[in-house]
N, C-alpha and C positions, 0 to 999 in steps of 0.2 A: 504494500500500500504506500510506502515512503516513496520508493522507488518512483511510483504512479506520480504522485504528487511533486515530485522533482521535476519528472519531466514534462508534466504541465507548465511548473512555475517558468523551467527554462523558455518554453513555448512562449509562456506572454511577455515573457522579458526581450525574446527576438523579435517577436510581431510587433509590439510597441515601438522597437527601434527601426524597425522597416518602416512604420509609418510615419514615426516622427521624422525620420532621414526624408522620405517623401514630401511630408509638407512641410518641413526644410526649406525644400528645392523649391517649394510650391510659394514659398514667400509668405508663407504659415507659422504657425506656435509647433516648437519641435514637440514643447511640454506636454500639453495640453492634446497633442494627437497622441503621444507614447503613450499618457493614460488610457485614453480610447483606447488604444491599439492593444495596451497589457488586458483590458477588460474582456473588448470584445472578440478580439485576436480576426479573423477573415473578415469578419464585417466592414471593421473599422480598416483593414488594408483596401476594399472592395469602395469605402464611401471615401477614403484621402485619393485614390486613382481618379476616382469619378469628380472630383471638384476640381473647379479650375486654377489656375496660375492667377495670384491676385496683382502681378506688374505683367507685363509683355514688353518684348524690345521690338521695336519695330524696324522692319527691314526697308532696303532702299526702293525695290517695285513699290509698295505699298506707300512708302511716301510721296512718290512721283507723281501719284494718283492724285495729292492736292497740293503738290507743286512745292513742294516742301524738298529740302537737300537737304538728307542724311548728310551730315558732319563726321568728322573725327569720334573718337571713342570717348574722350573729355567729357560727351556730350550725354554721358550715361544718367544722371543729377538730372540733366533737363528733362530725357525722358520720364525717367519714374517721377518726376515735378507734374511733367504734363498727362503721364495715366493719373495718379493721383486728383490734379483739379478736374481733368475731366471724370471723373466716379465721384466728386462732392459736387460739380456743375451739372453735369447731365440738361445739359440746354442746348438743344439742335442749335441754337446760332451761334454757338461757341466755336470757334476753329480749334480749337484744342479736345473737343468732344469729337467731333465730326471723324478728325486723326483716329482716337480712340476706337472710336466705330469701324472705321476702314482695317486697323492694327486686329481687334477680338473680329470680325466677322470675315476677317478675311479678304477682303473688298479688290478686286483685280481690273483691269481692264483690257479685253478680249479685243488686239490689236488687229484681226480677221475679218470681226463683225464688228467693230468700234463701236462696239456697249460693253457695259460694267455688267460685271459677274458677283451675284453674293448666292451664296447656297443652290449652285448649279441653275440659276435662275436670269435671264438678263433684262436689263433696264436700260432707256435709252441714254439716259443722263447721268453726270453724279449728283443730282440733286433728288432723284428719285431713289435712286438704288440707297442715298443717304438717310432718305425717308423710313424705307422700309428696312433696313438693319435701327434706327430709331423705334420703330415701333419694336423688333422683336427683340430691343434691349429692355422696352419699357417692360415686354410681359416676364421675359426671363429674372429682370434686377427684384419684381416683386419676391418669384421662386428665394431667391440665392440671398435675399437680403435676412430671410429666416436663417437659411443655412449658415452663411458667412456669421451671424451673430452667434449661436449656437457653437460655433465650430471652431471661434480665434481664440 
């Protein structure tokens, strides 16, 4: 029965640090997931996978889309400045939300058919396709605004 009970304890003591290493990476509470993770052990590995990255760095296609020149790497501060205000702004007129939007949805521009790509879908402009990753941030941030509380 000892034996049993060691190798459980060792169990949650790996799984906790699998998950806190995870949401680490993820720009997460190392702490606060290794409990989860020592508790629930798969669950908790199964729901830090499934949650998102709370910064993203954004690359230079995706900045070209609003005309923006990726810089030097110095310029690492500005971006997680500019995820940041755009997730406390969240206001379509913002140019630094807009960026945001393009950055999480992925937002391309199909040089072929000269319309913008979000979720295998095209639009003729980027004021549309800006619309519509706006809307599906509005319905997602309700989701993830529970989870992210719950979860730092």
């Amino acid at each position: 029965m000892e034996n049993i009970l060691g190798w459980l304890l060792l169990q949650a003591i790996i799984c906790g640090l699998f998950c806190g290493y995870i949401a680490g990476e993820k720009g997460r509470s190392f702490g606060n997931w290794f409990i989860l993770g020592f508790f629930f052990s798969i669950l908790a590995l199964i729901a830090v996978a499934a949650i998102p990255a709370i910064t993203t760095k954004p690359t230079a296609s995706k900045a070209k889309i609003l005309n923006i020149k990726n810089t030097e790497n110095n310029d690492k501060d500005k971006r997680t400045q500019l995820n940041q205000f755009a997730h406390a702004e969240k206001n379509f007129h913002n140019d630094s939300y807009k960026l945001y939007l393009v950055e999480k949805y992925d937002i391309s521009k199909n040089e072929v058919l000269n319309k913008f790509v979000l979720e295998n879908e095209l639009y003729q402009n980027l004021d549309d396709v800006l619309i519509a990753a706006h809307e599906k941030e509005k319905i997602e941030s309700k989701y993830y605004d529970g989870l992210n509380n719950l979860f730092r």
